[in-house]
N, C-alpha and C positions, 0 to 999 in steps of 0.2 A: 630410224636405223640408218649408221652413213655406212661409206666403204671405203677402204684404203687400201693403198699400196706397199708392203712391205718389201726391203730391200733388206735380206739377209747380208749380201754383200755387192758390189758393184756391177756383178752381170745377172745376179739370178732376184727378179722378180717374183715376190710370190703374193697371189691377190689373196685377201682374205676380209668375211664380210662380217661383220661382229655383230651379235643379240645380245639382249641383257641378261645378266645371271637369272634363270627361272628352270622349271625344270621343263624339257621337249619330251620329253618321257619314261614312263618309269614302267620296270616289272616289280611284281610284288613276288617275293621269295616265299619257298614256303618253312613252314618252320625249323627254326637249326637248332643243332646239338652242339653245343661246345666240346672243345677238345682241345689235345696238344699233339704237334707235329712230332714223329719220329723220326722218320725216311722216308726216304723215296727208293721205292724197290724196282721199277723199271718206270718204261715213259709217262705210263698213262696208269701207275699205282702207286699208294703210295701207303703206310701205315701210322695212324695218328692213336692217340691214347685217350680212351672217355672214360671214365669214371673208374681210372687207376687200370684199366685191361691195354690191352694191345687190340686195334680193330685196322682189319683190310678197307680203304677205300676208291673209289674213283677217284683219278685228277682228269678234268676235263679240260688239259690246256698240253700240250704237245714243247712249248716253251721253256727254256731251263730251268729259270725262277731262280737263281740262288742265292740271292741274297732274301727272300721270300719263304724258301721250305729249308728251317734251321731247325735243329732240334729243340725241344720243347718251344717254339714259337706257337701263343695263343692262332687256332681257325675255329671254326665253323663247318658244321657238316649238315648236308640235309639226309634225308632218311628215305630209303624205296620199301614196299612190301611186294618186290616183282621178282618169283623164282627165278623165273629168265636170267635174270643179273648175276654177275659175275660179285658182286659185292652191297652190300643192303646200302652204304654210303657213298653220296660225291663232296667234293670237297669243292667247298663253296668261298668261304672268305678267309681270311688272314689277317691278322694283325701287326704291322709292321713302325718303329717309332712314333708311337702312337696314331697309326693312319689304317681304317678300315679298308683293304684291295680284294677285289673281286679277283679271281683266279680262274673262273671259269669261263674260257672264250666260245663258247657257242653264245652266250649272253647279248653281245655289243647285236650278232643281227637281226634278232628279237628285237631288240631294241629299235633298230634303223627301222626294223621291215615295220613296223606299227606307228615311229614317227613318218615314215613316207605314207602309207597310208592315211593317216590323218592330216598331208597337207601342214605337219610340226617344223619339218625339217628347211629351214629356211632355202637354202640353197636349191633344191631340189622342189618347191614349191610349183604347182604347174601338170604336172604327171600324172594323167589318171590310171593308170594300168602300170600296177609293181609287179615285177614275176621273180623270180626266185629261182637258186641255180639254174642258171639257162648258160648254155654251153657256146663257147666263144674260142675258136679255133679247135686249140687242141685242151681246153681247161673249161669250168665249170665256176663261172662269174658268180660271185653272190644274188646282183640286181641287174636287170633289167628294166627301165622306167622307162613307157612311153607316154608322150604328150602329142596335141597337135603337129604333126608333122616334124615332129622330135623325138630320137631315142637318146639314154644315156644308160651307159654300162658301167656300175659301181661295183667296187669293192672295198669292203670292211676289215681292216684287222685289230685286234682285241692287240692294248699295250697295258703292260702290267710294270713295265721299268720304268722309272723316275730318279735321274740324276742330278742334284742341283737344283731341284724345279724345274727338269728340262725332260719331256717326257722322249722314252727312247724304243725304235724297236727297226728292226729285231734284237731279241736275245742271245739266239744262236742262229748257225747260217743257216736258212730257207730256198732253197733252189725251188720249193711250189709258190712261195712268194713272189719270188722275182719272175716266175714264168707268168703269174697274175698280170704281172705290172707289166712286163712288152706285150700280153694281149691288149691292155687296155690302151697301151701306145699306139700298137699296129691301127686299133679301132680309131683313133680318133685322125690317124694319118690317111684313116680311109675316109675323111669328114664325119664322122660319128662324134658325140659328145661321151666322153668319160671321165668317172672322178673316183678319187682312192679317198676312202676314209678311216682315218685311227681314232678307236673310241680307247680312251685313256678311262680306266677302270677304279681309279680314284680321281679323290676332288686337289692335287696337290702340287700337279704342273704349273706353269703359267707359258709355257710353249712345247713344241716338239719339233725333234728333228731325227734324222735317221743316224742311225747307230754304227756308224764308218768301221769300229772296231769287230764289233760280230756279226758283219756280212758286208764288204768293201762292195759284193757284187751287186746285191739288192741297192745299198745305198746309190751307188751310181744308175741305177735301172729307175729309181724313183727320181734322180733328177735329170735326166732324159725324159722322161714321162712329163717329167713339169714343162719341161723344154716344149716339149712336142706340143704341148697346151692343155695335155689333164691337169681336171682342177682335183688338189690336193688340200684337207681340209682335218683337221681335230679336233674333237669335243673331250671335256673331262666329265665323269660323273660323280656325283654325289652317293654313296653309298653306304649301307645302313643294314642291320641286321635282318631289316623286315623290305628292304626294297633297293633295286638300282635305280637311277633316273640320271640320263645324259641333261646335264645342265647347262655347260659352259663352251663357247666357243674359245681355242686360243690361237697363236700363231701358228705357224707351219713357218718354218728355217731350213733353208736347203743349203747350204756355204761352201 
């Protein structure tokens, strides 16, 4: 395994340590139902058509998606038998120019939290103790990872946009995003170790960078954070009716 230096442009270094295409980890889904997209009726609903009906679902992404939730665009829905719910469906995958996207961002920390525990996650390799939401100023960190007289305070965001092969996020503006990112600045200006991680929810990037256009604030908050010396990193995954698995490291371009 080597490591390089990437120079997006002439002030902003950005490190990044490359693994070979394999998979670092997978969830296995459980069984989906096909369908077709109709609407989206507010943030977090949305109504897809199975077997010629109209059906209420969950969307478990907060995210605009719009070039993603079009009308009759092929998804995937998985199925609950839980009265409790507001809806027996969440809406799991999409199919988009022929590219299977995962839509569901609670997924990416499932993912991180199981490759940090097994020691997968190359970067973070070292930490025996993963904790989970642990609260860091005035916000609620994904990770906490401690090692031998080492902590690191991570955070995960789920990216669903891809432009060009250039993986983007945010979508729309996130003021809980950007407050994420100067915790995790302020931490590391206090000598703490922390790092932001984007799990790109298909296999069809080949970099990322932040999305200047739908949130000028965040993008600038992410590269102050690099500045400051968080390490900023992106994996794409590979994605499949029956499983996610983060497979691929790519770049990080901050410009």
């Amino acid at each position: 395994m080597g490591a390089s230096t990437i120079f997006s442009c002439s002030i902003v270094p950005v490190l990044a340590i490359f693994v070979p295409s394999r998979i670092i980890n997978c969830v296995i889904l459980p069984p989906l139902i096909t369908g077709r997209f109709v609407r989206r009726d507010n943030r977090f609903r949305v109504t897809v058509e199975i077997d010629g009906h109209p059906i209420a679902a969950h969307l478990p992404n907060s995210g605009r998606l719009v070039e993603l939730l079009t009308p009759g665009r092929p998804c995937w829905l998985a199925e609950f038998d839980n009265p409790r719910r507001k809806t027996r469906f969440d809406l799991k995958l999409v199919r988009y120019a022929g590219v299977l996207i995962s839509v569901d961002a609670r997924l990416p920390n499932s993912l991180c939290a199981e490759a940090l525990t097994a020691g997968r996650l190359e970067p973070f390799v070292g930490y025996s103790d993963v904790e989970r939401e642990v609260r860091l100023g005035g916000s609620r960190l994904d990770f906490r990872l401690t090692g031998p007289g080492d902590v690191c305070w991570m955070e995960v965001k789920s990216v669903t946009l891809v432009e060009r092969g250039v993986a983007r996020f945010p979508d729309a503006p996130t003021a809980r995003g950007t407050r994420h990112v100067e915790e995790v600045t302020a931490a590391v200006r206090r000598g703490e170790r922390a790092a932001i991680v984007f799990v790109i929810q298909r296999p069809d990037a080949v970099r990322f960078s932040p999305h200047d256009q739908a949130d000028p604030v965040f993008s600038a908050a992410l590269r102050d954070a690099a500045w400051a010396g968080v390490s900023v990193y992106a994996w794409t995954c590979r994605v499949s009716r029956r499983a996610i698995a983060i497979t691929e490291q790519v770049p990080v371009e901050l410009p």
